[in-house]
N, C-alpha and C positions, 0 to 999 in steps of 0.2 A: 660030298656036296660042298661043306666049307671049302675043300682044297679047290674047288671049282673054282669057286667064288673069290680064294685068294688070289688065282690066277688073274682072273675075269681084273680083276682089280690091279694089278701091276701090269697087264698090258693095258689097259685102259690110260694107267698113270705114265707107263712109254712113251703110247702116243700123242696124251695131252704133252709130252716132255719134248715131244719130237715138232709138234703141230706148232707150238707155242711160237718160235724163232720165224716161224714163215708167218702168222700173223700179226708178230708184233711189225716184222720187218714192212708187211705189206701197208701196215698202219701208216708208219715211215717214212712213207715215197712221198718225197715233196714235187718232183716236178711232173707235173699232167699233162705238158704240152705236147702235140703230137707233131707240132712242125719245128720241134727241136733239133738239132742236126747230134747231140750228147751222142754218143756210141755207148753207155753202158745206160741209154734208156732201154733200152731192150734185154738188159741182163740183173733182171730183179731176181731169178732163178735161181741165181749165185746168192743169194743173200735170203732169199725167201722159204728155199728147200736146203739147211745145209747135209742133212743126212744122204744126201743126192749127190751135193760135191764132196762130202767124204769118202762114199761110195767110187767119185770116179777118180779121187786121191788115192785110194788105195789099189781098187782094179786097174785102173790107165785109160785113158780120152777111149780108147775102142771099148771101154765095159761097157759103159755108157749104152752105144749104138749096138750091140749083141743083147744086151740085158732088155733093151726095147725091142728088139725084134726078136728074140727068144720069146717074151712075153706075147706079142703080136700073135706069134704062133701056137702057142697052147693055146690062147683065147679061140682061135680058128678052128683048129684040131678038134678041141673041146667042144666046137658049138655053142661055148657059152659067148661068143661075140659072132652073130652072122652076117656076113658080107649081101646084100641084097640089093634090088634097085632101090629104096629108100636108101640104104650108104652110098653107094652108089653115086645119087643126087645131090646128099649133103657134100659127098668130097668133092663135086663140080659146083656148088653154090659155094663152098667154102673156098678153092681155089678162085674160081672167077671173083668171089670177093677179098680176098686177100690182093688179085692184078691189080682192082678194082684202087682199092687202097692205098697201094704201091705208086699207082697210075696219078688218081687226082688225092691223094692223103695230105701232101703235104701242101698243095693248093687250098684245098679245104682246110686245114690246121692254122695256115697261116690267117684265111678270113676270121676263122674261127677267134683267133689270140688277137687279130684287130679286134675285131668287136667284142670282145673281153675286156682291152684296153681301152676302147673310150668308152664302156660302162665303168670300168672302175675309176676314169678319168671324171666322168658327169659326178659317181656318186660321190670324188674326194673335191670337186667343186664346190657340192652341196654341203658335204660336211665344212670346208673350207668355209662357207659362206653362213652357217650355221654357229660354227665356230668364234664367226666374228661377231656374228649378231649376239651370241652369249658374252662376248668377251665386252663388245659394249653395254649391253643392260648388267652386267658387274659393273663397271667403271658409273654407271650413270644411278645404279645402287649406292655405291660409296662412298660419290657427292650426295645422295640424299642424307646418307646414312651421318656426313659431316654437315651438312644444312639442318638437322634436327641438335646436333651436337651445338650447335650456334642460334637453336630457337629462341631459346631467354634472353638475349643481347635483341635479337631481331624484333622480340615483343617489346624489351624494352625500348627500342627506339622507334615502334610504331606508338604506345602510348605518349613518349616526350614529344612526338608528332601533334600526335589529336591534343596537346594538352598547351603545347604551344597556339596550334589550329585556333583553340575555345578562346585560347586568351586574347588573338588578333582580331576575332571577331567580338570580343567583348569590348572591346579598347577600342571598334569601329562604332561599335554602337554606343559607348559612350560620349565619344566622339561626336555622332550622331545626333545624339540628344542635347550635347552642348550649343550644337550651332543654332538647333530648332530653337532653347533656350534663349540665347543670344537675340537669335531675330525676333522674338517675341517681346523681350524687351527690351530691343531697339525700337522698337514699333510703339510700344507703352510709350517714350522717350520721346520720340516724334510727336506723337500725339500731342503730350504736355507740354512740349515747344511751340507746336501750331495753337493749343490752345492759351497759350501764355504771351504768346507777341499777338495773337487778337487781343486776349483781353487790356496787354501792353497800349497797345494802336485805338484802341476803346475808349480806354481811359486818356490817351495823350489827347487825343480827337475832344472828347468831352470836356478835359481841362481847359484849351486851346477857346473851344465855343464857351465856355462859361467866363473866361478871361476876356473876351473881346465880346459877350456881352455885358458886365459888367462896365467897360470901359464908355465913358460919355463922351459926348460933340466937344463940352469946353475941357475936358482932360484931353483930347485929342490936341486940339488948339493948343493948350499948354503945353503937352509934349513935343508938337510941330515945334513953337515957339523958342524951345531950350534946344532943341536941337539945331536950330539955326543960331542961337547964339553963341553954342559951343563948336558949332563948323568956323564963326567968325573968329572967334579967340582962337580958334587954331592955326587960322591964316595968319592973323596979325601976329604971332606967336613966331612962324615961317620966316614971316617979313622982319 
């Protein structure tokens, strides 16, 4: 039973040994395009099965084609593979589709890698456009990021602002108050002027009438009198 199971276990580990090179290889294949014109698109074989081309490194290009149709035949022989109308059908769907393929494949391959190409065309627009949009909100980040760097200069010259601001208007309204002041008492000023050249004009007026009526007929007379004889002595004076 162990030796079974030893067995069981190193072919097990053959074929994972064997299997491995055709899956990693199949991993591999970069190009998918089926309207490629590549000629060793179609020879993943070589690369995918190497115990296949050792096999026909060693037998010759004919082992190949006898070792398959050897096998063909014992499957048949054997009845463990039978030819029936179900095979039959698939080997006429499989060929009419393989013409099929041949026919329009690389018509269709080609729309196909168009329309591949302007989707990956829109979606590197959109990264393209995505790209820029991130690359500008960094740039409009890092002026922020330098606007905060220069806050305290900025405060400070909004407060020397307001502080200047308070004082123009303080110095308006000082201002303000001085003229109100002024005309006030210019106005006080007036006043005392108009009431001081009435009382001026009051008093001249009432001297004036108190002086002429103290003055008599024969003080008139005598005044006339001297006045004429000081007109005369001043002629004869002349002459």
């Amino acid at each position: 039973m162990l030796s079974r199971l030893s067995v069981i276990t190193k072919q097990g580990a053959l074929l994972q040994q064997a299997l491995k090179p055709c899956a990693t290889s199949l991993l591999n294949q970069r190009n998918f395009s089926v309207s490629t014109t590549d000629e060793s698109k179609y020879a993943w074989h070589k690369t995918a099965l190497p115990a296949w081309q050792m096999y026909k490194d060693k037998a010759g290009d004919s082992a190949s084609t006898m070792f398959t149709l050897g096998l063909a035949s014992y499957l048949v022989s054997k009845e463990i593979f039978i030819i029936n109308d179900e095979v039959l059908l698939i080997l006429v769907m499989g060929g009419t589709g393989y013409q099929l393929a041949k026919a329009v494949g690389p018509t269709i391959g080609k729309m196909l890698d168009d329309r591949r190409s302007d989707i990956l065309e829109n979606m590197n627009r959109g990264k393209i456009a995505q790209i820029t949009a991130l690359e500008s909100e960094i740039v409009e980040a890092k002026e922020g990021e330098e606007a905060l760097e220069h806050r305290k200069e900025f405060f400070e010259i909004i407060k020397v602002n307001n502080e200047m601001r308070l004082e123009v208007e303080y110095r308006s309204r000082l201002q303000e108050v001085e003229t109100e002041v002024k005309k006030r008492l210019d106005y006080q000023i007036d006043v005392q002027n108009l009431e001081r050249s009435i009382e001026e004009e009051h008093i001249s007026t009432w001297v004036e009438n108190q002086v002429l009526a103290s003055i008599t007929s024969k003080q008139e007379n005598d005044a006339l009198a001297q006045c004429i004889k000081d007109l005369d002595e001043l002629a004869l004076a002349r002459v």
